[in-house]
C-alpha positions as CSV (number, residue, x, y, z in Angstrom):
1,X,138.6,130.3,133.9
2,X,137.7,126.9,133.3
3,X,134.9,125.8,131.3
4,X,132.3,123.0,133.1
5,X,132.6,119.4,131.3
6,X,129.4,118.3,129.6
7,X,129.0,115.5,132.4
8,X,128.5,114.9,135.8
9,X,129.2,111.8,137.9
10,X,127.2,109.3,139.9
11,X,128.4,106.2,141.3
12,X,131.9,106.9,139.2
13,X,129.6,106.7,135.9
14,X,129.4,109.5,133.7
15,X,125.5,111.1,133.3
16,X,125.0,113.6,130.3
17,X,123.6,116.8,132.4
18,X,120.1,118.3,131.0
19,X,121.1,121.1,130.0
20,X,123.7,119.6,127.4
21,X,121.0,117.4,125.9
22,X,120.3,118.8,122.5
23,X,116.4,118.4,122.2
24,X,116.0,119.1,118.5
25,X,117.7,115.6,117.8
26,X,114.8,113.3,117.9
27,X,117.2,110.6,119.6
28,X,117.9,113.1,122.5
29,X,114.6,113.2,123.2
30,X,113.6,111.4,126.4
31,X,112.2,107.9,125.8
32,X,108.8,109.1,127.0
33,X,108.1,111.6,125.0
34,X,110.1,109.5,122.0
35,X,107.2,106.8,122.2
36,X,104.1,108.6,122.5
37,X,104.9,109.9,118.8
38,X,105.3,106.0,117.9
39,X,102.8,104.6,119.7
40,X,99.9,104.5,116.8
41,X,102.6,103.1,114.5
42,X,103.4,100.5,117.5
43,X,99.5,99.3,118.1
44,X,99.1,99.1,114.5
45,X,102.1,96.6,114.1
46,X,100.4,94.7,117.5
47,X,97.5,94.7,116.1
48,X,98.1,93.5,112.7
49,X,100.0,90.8,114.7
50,X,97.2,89.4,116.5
51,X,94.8,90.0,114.0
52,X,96.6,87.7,111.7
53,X,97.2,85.3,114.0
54,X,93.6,85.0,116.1
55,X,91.6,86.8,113.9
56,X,89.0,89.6,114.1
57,X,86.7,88.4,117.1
58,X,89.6,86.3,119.0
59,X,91.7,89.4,119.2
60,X,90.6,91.6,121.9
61,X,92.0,95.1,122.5
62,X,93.4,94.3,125.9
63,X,95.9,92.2,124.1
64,X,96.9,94.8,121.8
65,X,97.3,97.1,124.0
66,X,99.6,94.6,126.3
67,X,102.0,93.5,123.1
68,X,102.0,97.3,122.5
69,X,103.2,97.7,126.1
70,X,100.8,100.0,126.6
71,X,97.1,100.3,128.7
72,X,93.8,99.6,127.1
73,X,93.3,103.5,128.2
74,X,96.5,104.6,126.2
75,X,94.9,102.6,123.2
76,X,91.8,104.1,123.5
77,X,93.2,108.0,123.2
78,X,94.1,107.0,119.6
79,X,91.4,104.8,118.0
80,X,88.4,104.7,119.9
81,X,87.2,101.6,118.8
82,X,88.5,97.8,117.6
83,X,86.9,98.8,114.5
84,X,88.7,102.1,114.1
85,X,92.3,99.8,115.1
86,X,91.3,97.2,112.6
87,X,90.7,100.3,109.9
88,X,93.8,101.8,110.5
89,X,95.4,98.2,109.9
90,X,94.2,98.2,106.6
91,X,95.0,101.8,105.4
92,X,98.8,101.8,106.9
93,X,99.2,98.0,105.2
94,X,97.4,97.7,102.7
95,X,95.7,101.1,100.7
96,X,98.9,102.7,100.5
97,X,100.6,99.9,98.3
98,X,97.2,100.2,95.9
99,X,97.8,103.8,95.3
100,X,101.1,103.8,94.7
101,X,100.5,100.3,92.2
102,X,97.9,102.6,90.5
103,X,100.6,105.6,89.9
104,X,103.1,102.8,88.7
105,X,100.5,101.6,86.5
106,X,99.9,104.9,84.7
107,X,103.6,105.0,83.5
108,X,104.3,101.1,82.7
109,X,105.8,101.4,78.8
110,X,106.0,97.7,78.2
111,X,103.0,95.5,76.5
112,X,99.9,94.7,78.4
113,X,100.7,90.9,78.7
114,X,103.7,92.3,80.3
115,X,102.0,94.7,82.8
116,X,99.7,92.1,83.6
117,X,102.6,89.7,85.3
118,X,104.2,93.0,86.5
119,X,101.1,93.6,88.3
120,X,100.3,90.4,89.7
121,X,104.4,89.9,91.0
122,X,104.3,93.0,92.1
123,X,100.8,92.5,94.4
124,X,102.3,89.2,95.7
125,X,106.0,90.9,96.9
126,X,104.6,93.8,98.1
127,X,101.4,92.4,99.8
128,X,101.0,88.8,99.7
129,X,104.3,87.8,100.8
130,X,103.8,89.7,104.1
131,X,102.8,89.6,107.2
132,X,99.6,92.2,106.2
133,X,98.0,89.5,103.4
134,X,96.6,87.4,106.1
135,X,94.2,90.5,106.8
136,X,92.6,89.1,103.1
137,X,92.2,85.6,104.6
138,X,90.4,87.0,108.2
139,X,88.3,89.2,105.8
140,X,86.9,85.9,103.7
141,X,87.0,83.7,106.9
142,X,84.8,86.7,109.1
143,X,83.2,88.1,106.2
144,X,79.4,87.2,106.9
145,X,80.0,88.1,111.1
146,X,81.2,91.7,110.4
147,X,79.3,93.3,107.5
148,X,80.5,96.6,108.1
149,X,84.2,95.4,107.7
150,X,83.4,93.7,104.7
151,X,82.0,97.1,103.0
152,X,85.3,99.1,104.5
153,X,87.5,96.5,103.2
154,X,85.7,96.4,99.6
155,X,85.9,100.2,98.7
156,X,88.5,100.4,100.2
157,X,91.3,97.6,98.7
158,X,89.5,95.6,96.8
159,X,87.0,98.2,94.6
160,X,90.5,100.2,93.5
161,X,92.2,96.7,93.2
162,X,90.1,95.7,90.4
163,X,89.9,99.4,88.7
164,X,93.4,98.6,88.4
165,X,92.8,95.0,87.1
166,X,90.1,96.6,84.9
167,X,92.4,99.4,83.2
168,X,95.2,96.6,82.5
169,X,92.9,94.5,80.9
170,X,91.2,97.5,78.5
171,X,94.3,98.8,77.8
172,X,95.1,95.1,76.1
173,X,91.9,95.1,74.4
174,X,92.3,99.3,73.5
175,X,96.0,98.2,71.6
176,X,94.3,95.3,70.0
177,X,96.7,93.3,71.9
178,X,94.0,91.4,73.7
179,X,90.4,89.8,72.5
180,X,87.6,92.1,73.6
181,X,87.1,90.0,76.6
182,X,84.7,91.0,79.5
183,X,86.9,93.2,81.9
184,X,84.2,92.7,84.5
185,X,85.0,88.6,84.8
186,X,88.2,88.3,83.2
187,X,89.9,90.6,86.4
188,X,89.0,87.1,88.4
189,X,90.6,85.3,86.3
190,X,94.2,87.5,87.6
191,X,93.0,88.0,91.2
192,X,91.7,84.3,91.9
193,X,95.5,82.8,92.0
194,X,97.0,85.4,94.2
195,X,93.8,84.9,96.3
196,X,94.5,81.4,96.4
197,X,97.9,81.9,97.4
198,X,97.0,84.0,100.6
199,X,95.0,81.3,101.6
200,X,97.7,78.4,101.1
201,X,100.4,80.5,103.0
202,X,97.9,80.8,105.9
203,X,96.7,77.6,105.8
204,X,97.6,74.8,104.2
205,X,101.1,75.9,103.5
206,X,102.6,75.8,106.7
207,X,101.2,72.1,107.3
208,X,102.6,70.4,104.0
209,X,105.7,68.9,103.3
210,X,108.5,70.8,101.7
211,X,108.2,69.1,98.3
212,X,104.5,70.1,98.2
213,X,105.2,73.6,98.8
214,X,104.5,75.8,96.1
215,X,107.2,78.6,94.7
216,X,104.3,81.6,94.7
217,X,106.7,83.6,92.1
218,X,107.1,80.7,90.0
219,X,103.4,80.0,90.0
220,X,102.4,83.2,89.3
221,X,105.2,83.9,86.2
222,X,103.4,80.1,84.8
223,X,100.0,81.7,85.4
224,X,100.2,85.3,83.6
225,X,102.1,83.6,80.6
226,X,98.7,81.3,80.5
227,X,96.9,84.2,80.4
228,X,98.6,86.1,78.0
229,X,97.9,83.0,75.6
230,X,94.3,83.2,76.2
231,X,93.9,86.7,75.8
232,X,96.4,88.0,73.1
233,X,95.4,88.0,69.3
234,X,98.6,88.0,68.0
């Protein structure tokens, strides 16, 4: 008695039959079924795309849905609104980095002038050297036509980004490592250059001439050392 082969044959090609498909291997799965699991992951990634690239009020669902390769309908069934894409944009780009920064914080062991360049390197490689930092440009750029965004966008990234900021600095001024600046402005004074960075790789930076271009990890090294001057008591 002979056992039948795994395959059948059309056209002289060989076709894997059903019932041979192993369906607990996510890769066996059929393509179908395989992409409705990725498709949030997909919109987001399309989204964030033409966000960055048009903006908040340029970009228009239709087109995220088309780069997606998906219907407005489809996009619909799993975030019912531009404001509910542009959300979830944030959280899956954005948030997550700022928790995990904040858990990394909490065990640094080295001095504060040294977290504080850890911190700011850290933000830009993580954050401003991708894709996802041009959501901080569209957020100063639309800021006063979307309110509602704006208030999303500070208590979510930027409130926890400066606790963050904050605890660096007090933990400077707690090992009488740094004067007993205020916390409150001083967090600007870190923030405002990687700000200003955002802004020159999506802006200025693509226009200028390659020995106007700035080295953002160089810059930022040459800026926390500054700091670290200002601050320490030693």
């Amino acid at each position: 008695m002979t056992t039948e082969p795994p395959t059948a044959y059309i056209n002289n090609q060989s076709v894997i039959k059903p019932q041979h498909l192993n369906l607990a291997d996510p890769l066996a799965q059929p393509k179908r079924e395989r992409r409705k699991q990725d498709r949030p992951g997909e919109l987001i990634e399309a989204a964030l795309d033409l966000f960055v690239e048009k903006g908040y009020a340029a970009t228009r669902v239709e087109e995220v849905a088309a780069r997606a390769g998906v219907s407005k309908g489809t996009l619909f069934l799993y975030f019912p609104s531009k404001e509910d894409l542009f959300k979830a944009v944030v959280r899956e780009n954005i948030v997550a980095s700022v928790a995990q920064g904040a858990a990394e914080v909490a065990q640094f062991q080295g001095s504060s002038s040294e977290l504080i360049e850890w911190m700011m390197l850290q933000w830009w490689r993580r954050y401003g050297a991708t894709k996802a930092s041009g959501i901080s440009k569209l957020v100063m750029s639309e800021a006063s036509n979307f309110p509602d965004l704006v208030d999303f966008f500070r208590t979510e990234v930027i409130t926890p980004a400066h606790a963050l900021v904050r605890s660096a600095l007090q933990r400077g001024i707690d090992r009488g490592e740094f004067f007993a600046v205020n916390v409150d402005l001083t967090l600007h004074s870190v923030m405002s250059p990687l700000l200003f960075l955002v802004m020159w790789k999506h802006s200025m930076g693509p226009c200028c001439p390659s020995h106007e271009q700035i080295d953002p990890e160089a810059f930022i090294a040459l800026h926390a050392q500054l700091l670290a001057r200002g601050l320490s008591q030693a």
